[in-house]
C-alpha positions as CSV (number, residue, x, y, z in Angstrom):
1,X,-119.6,-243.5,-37.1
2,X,-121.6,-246.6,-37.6
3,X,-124.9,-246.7,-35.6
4,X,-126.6,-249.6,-34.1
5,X,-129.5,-251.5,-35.3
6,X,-132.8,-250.1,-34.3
7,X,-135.7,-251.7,-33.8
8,X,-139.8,-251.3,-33.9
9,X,-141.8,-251.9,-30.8
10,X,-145.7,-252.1,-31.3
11,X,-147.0,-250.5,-27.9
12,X,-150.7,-249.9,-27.5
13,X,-151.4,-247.0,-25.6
14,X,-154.7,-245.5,-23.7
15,X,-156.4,-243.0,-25.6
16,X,-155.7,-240.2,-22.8
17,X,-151.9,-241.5,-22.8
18,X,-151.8,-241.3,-26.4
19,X,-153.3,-237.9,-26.0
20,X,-150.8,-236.7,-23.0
21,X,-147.7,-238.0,-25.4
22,X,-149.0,-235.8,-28.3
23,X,-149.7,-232.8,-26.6
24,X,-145.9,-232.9,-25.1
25,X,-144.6,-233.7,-28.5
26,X,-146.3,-230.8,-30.1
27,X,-145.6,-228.4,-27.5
28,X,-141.9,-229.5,-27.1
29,X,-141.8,-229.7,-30.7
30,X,-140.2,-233.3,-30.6
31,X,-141.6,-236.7,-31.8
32,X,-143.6,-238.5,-30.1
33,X,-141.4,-241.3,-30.6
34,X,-138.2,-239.6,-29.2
35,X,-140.3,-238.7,-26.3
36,X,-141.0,-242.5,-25.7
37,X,-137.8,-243.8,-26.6
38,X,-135.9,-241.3,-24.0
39,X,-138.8,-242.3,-21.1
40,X,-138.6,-245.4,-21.1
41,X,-134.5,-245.2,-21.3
42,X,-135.1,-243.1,-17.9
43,X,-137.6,-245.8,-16.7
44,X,-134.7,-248.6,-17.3
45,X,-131.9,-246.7,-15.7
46,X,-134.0,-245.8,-12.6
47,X,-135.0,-249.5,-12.5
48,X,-131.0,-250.4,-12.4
49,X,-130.6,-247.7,-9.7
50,X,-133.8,-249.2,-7.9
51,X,-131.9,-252.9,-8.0
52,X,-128.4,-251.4,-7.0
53,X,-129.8,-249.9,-4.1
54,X,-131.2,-252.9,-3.5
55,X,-128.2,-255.0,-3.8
56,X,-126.2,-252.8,-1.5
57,X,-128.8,-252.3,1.4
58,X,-129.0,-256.1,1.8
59,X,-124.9,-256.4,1.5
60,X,-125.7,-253.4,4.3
61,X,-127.7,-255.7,6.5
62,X,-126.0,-258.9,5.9
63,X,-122.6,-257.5,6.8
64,X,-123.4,-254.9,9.5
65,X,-121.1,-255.2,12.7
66,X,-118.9,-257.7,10.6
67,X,-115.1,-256.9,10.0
68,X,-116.9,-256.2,6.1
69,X,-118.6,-253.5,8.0
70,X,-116.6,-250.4,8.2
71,X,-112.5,-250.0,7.9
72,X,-111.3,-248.2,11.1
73,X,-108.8,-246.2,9.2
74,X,-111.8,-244.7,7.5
75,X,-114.1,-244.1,9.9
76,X,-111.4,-242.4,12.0
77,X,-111.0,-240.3,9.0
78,X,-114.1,-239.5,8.2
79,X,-115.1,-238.2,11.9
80,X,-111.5,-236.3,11.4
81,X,-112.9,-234.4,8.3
82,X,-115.8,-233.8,10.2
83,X,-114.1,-232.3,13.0
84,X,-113.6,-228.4,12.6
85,X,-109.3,-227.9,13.1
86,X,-109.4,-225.7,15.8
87,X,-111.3,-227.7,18.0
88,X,-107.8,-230.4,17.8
89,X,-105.7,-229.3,20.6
């Protein structure tokens, strides 16, 4: 398994930041370094969350009551797997 290039990143920290990160790395018994790599791979991913929500609540707005806005044949059967079977006649 070949692995990809990795590269340094020079990131000055606060002293009480610097602090906080070392503390967790001792007491998780992890680097320091694998602590900041994997937070700021969380940070990224919820940013691309963050801009996909985005993207579709303004595809929402733009398109609400339009024929983009909801297919009847689904919303008939969505209310039909919210309805409980008995109630049906």
């Amino acid at each position: 398994m070949t692995s990809s290039p990795v590269r340094n990143l020079h990131v000055p920290l606060p002293d009480h930041l610097h602090m906080r990160l070392r503390q967790e790395a001792t007491r998780s018994g992890r680097a320091a370094t694998t602590l900041a790599r994997e937070a700021i791979e969380r940070w990224l991913v919820q940013r691309e969350q963050d801009a996909l929500d985005k993207a579709i609540e303004q595809y929402a707005g733009r398109n609400a009551g339009s024929a983009a806005d909801l297919d009847a044949d689904l919303e008939r059967a969505g209310l039909d797997s919210l309805t409980d079977p008995e109630d049906k006649p």
